[in-house]
N, C-alpha and C positions, 0 to 999 in steps of 0.2 A: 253249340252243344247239340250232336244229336242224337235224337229221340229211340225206341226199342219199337219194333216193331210185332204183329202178331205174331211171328213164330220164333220170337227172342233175339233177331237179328238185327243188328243196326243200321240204322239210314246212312245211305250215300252222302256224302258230301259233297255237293254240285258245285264247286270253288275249283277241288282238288284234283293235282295235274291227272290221276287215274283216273277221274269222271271225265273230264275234258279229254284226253285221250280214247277212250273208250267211244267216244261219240263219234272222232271218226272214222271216215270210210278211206280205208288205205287204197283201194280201187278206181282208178286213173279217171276224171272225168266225171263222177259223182256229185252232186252240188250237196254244200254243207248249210245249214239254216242259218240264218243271217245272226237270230241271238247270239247260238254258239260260234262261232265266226267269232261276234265281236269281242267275246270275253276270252276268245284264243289269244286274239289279237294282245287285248289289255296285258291279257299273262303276260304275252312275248315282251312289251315294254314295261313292265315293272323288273321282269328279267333282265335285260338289257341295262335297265336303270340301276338296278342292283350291279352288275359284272363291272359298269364302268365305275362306280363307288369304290369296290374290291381294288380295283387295278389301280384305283389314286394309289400313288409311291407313298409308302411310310417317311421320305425325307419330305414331301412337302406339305403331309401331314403338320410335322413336327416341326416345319419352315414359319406355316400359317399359326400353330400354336404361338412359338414363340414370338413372332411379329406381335400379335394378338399381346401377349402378355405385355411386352417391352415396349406397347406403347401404354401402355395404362401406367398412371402415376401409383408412388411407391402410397401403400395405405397402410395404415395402423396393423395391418396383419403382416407387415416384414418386421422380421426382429430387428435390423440395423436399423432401420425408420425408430421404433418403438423405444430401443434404446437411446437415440438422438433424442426424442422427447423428452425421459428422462432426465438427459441432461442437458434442459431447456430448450430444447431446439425447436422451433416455430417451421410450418409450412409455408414454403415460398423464401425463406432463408439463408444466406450466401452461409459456406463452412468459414472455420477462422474465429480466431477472436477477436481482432478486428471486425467481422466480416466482409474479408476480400476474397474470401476461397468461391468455390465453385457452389452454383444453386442447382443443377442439375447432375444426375449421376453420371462417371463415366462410360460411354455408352459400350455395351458387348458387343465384341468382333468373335464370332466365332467360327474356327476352321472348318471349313465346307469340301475343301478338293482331299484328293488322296496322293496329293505331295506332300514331302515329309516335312519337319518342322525347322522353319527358317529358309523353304522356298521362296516361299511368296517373298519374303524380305533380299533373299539372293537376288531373284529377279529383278524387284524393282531396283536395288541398286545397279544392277547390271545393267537397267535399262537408262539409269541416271548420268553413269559412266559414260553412255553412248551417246547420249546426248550431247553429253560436257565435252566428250570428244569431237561431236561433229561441230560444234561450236563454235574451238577453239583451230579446225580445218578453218571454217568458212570465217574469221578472223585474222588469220594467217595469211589464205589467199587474198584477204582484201589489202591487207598491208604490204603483201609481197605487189598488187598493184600499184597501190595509191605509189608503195617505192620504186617499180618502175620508171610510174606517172612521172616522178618528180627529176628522176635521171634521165629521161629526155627529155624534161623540160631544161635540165640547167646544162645539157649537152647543144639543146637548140641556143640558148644563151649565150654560150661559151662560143661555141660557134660564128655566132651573129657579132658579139665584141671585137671576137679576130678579124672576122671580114672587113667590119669596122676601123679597128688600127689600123688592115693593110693599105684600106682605101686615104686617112688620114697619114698614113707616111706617104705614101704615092705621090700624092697631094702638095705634101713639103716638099718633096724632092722638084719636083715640079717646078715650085718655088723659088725653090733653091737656086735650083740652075737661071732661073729668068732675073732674079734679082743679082746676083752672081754674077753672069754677063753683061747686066748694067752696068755696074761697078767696074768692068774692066776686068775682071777674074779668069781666066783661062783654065784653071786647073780645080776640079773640086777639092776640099781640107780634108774630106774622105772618100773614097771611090763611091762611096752608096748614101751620100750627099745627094749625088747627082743621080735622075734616072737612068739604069742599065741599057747602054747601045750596043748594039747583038754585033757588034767588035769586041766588047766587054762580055759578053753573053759567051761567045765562041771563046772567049776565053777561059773563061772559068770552068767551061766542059772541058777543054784541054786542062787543065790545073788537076780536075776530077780521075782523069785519068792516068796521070803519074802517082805512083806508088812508091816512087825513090825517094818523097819528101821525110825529111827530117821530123822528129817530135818536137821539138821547139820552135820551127817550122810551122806545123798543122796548129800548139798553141795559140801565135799569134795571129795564125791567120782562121781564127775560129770567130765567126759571128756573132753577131750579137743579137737579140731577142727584138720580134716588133716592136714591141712595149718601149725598149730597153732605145732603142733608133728613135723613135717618135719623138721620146722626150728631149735626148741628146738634139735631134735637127731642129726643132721647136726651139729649144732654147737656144742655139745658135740664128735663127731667123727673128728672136727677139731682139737678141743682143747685134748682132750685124746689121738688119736691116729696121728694126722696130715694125717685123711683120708679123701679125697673128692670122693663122690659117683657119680659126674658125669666127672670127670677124670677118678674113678674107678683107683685112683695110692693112694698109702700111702706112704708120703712123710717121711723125714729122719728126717726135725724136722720144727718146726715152720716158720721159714727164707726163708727155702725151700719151703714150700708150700705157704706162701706168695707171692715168687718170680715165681713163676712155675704156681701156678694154674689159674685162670681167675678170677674166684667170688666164692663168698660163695651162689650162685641162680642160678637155671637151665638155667633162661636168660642171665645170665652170658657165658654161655656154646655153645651158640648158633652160 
């Protein structure tokens, strides 16, 4: 408060920006007295303190209120609390008549951005789709390996079996012929009994290369499968000589090699 001085006139106020301005020297290079100096000073940062106060955003004002409020439990001054008393409701309380419902309110979301209503839901489900999408790639690609995987395994299989047959008919024929000319045999019971002597070999390229043959003709004279040969010469080496090719023993007579051998199939042998 200040005071009237003798010619009716009021004192200065030594605080206010116009005293403080008045005291300096606008004049380059002046020295200003360290008091007034220092309460310029203070001014400038109370100033300062103040503009940065102003310039807090009204949202996070109203961010920090609300935080503020929404963590405080509900007290006898909400009406919804108030009326749940009423109708008996205890503090720390599950809802229900049972009490199985919920002891804590459900908590407020509320919209912050300036997209419209049921973005934020668009998105995430957009983002959930994209997911499930890539998913259901990186599931895909694995099964399209693992079914590679497995098609070249039973390709290497399939493979290694046949090489297998061709080597165990080979093998019979082989047989064949050595047991065959024992016995005084001249002639094999089928051409491929016996193994192909590239007299037979130049043969059948000549055969390949007529084209005048007959269709009942190319019928009979159509092959037969490895498989389909193995077993046929196998059971004729049983039966003619009582030899098994994967004993590799030629038994003394039928009895014997019934009792002695394991099977008449390489899985027999195993």
């Amino acid at each position: 408060m200040s005071a009237a001085g003798d010619d009716g006139e009021e004192e200065e106020d030594y605080m206010s920006d116009a005293f403080l301005n008045s005291l300096q020297d606008v004049r380059p290079g002046m020295p200003m007295p360290r008091n007034v100096k220092q309460l310029y000073q203070k001014e400038e940062k109370q100033k300062e303190c103040n503009v940065k106060n102003k310039q807090k955003s009204i949202k996070e004002v109203e961010r920090e209120r609300r935080e503020t409020v929404l963590n405080e439990a509900l007290g006898n001054g909400n009406k919804g609390f108030a009326m749940l008393q009423k109708m008996g409701y205890k503090k720390g309380q599950a809802l229900g008549k049972k009490g199985d419902g919920i002891v804590e309110p459900i908590p407020l979301n509320l919209k912050t951005g300036r997209s419209g209503i049921g973005h934020d839901e668009m998105k995430k489900r957009k983002a959930e789709e994209e997911l499930e999408s890539y998913r259901r790639k990186v599931l895909m690609r694995k099964q399209n390996e693992e079914r590679a995987a497995d098609d070249f395994r039973m390709r290497m299989r399939s493979k290694k079996e046949e090489l297998k047959l061709e080597g165990d008919l080979r093998r019979s024929q082989r047989a064949c012929l050595q047991l065959d000319e024992q016995k005084g045999v001249q002639t094999a019971r089928e051409e491929w009994y016996w193994p192909a002597t590239d007299v037979q070999k130049d043969d059948e390229e000549t055969d390949d290369d007529d084209d005048d043959d007959d269709d009942d003709e190319d019928d009979q004279g159509e092959e037969l499968s490895t498989p389909d040969k193995l077993q046929i010469l196998t059971s004729y080496l049983r039966g003619e000589h009582f030899y098994c090719i994967w004993c590799g023993t030629a038994y003394q007579d039928e009895d014997d090699l019934l009792s002695n051998c394991p099977g008449n199939t390489s899985e027999d042998h195993d």
